[in-house]
TIKE-651442 format. One record per residue (C-alpha): x negated, z, y. Coordinates in steps of 0.2 Angstrom, whole numbers, plus 2048, in hexadecimal, padded with zeros to 3 digits. Last residue first. Example, Ala and Ser with C-alpha at 12.3 -4.5 7.8 and 13.67 -1.06 7.14 Angstrom:
# TIKE-651442
7BC8247FB/7C28277EA/
***
This chain:
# TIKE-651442
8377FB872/82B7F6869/8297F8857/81D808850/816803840/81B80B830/81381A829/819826833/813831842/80782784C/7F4827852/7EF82583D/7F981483F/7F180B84B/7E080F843/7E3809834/7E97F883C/7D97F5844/7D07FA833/7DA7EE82B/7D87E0835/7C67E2835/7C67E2821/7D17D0824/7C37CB82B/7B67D181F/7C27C9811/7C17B881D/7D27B4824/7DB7A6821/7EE7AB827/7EF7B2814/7DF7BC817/7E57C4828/7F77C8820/7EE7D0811/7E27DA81C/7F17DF82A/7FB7E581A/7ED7EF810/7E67F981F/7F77FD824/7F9803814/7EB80E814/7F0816826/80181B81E/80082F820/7F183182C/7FD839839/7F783B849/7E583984A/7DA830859/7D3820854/7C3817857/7C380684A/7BB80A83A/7A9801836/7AA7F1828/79C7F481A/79B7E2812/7937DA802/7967E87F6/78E7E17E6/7957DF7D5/79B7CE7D8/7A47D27E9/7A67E27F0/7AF7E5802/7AD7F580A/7B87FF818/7B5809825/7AF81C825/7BE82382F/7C881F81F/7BE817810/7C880C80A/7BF8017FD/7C17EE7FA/7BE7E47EA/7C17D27E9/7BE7C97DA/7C57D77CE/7BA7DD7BE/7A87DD7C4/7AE7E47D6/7B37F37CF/7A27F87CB/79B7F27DE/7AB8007E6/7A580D7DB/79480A7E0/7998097F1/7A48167F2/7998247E9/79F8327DC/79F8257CE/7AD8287C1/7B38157C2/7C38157C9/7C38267CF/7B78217DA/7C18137E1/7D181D7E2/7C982B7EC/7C081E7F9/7D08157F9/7D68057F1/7D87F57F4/7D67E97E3/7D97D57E8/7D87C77DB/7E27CF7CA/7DF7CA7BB/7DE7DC7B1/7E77E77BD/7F07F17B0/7E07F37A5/7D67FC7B5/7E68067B4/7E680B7A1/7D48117A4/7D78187B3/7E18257AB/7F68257B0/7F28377B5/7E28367C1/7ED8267C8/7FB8317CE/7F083C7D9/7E682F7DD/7F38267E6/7F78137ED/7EC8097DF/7EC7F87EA/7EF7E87E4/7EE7D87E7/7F47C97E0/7F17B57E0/7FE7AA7DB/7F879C7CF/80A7977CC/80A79E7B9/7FD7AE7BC/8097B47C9/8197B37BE/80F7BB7B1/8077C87BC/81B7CC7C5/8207CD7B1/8127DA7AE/8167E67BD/8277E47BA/8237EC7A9/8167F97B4/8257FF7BD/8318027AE/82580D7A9/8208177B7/8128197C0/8098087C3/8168027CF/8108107DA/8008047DC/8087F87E7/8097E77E2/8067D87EE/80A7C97E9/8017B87F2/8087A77FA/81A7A87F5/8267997F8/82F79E7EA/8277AE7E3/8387B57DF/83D7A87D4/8337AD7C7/8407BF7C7/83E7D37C7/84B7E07C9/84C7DF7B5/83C7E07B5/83D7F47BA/83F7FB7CC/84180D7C7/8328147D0/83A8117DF/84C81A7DA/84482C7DD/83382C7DF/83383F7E6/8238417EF/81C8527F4/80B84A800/7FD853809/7F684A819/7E984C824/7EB84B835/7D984E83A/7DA861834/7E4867844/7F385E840/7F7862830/802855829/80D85981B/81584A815/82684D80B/82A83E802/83B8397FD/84282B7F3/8518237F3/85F8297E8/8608257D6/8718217CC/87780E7D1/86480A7D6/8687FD7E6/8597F07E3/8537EA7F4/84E7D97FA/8457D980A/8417CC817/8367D6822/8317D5834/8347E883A/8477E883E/84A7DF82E/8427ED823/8487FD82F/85A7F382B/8597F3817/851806819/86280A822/86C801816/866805807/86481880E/872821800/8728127F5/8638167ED/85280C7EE/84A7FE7E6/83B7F47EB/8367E17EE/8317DB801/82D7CC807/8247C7816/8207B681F/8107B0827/8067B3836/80A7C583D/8017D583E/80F7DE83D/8177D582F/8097DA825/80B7ED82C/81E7EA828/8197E5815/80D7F2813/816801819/8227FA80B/8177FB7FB/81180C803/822814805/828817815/83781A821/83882682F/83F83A82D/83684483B/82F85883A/82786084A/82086D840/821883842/81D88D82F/82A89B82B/8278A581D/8218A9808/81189E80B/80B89A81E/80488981F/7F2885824/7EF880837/7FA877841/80986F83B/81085C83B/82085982B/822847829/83284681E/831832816/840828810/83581F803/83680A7FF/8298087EE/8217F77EA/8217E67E9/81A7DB7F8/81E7CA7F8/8107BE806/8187AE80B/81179E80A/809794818/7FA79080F/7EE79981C/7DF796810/7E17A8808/7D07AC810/7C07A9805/7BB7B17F4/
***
């Protein structure tokens, strides 16, 4: 598989829209009493961290599918706009929009513990979703969330259709290994059957197949999705072709804030690089440039100038 050609379409991303509280502490917490943090509220949600880190890294258009409650559609509607996206939001008449608490210890490389409350993203159902969203679309992008909840995965298997008919190709990337362990990989690998790009982490990848190393896991999953590329953190990245991993990409220098987001800006710099024409081990580049912007910020969106 070569770069995406630069065909001048636009890149739809489909996926959760989170109001996240990123809580920052030193050392363990302290059960039963007070424990000090620097705590912000900023947008997030993986499905749309990729979308504004795509639109970051410029080239081509970005969309964006998700659903949210009414109490932040308009706040979440502007932090869209404000960084490069064309979204299209659901308003969930009953659900609010969900919260994610991110507990980032800062004296253990930024590392990140997640209490997540889907609230209205994980309603987005088929009903949300229409053929005539991929007009003048150039690749889909699912975000593994959608693979969580019911409704989800039946959008999940309308977008494929609708993908399938125009020859769109479609990436996705697993988003939580938490999540997957219960949803089985079994009935996940099933899930994705058909689709050209699989991004997911070290974890996810191993999980994935039941093999304890990245490359092996990473070469398994290659021999039933074209493109296969593992997130490996402060380790790089690698890309698996055919059965084989054909490419072991270094991570860029970086000094941790925040980890919470740094695998979608990964995914959203590598898809905009490969739909500009990038080579997958450009695009892999790309990711790890953008992966290491975010872990030296709070939040999982990127910073916009001032």
């Amino acid at each position: 598989m070569t770069g995406a050609g630069g065909s001048g379409g636009a890149l739809l991303v489909v996926g959760d829209v989170i109001t996240d509280v990123v809580a920052r502490h030193r050392g363990p917490l302290a059960p039963g009493t007070d424990t000090a943090a620097a705590v912000r509220t900023v947008p997030g949600g993986a499905g749309a961290n990729v979308a504004c880190w795509a639109a970051r890294r410029g080239g081509t258009e970005v969309r964006f599918l998700g659903r949210v409650g009414a109490d932040s559609a308009a706040w979440h509607e502007r932090e869209l706009v404000d960084c490069g996206v064309r979204p299209h939001l659901v308003v969930d008449p009953r659900a609010p929009t969900g919260t994610v608490i991110c507990l980032v210890d800062a004296d253990a490389s930024a590392e990140r513990t997640f209490l997540t409350d889907s609230g209205a993203s994980l309603r987005l159902s088929a009903d949300d979703w229409s053929p005539a969203l991929l007009d003048g679309v150039a690749w889909l992008h699912l975000s593994g969330y959608l693979f969580f909840s019911e409704p989800c995965r039946a959008l999940v298997a309308a977008a494929l259709e609708s993908a399938r008919a125009r020859g769109v190709p479609v990436s996705v990337d697993p988003a939580s290994a938490g999540f997957l362990a219960v949803l089985g990989a079994d009935r996940f690998l099933s899930l994705v059957e058909g689709v050209d790009v699989l991004l997911p982490s070290r974890d996810e990848a191993c999980l994935l197949t039941g093999l304890p190393d990245a490359g092996d896991a990473a070469a398994k999953l290659s021999r039933l999705i074209p493109l296969v590329v593992v997130k490996q953190g402060d380790a790089g990245a690698l890309v698996a072709r055919s059965g084989a991993v054909r490419a072991r990409v270094p991570a860029k220098p970086a000094a941790p804030v925040d980890t919470t987001g740094a695998g979608d800006a990964f995914t959203g710099a590598f898809l905009a690089t490969l739909l500009g024409g990038g080579r997958p081990e450009e695009a892999v580049t790309e990711g790890c440039r953008a992966g290491a912007r975010a872990v030296e910020q709070v939040g999982g969106r990127p910073e916009r100038a001032a």
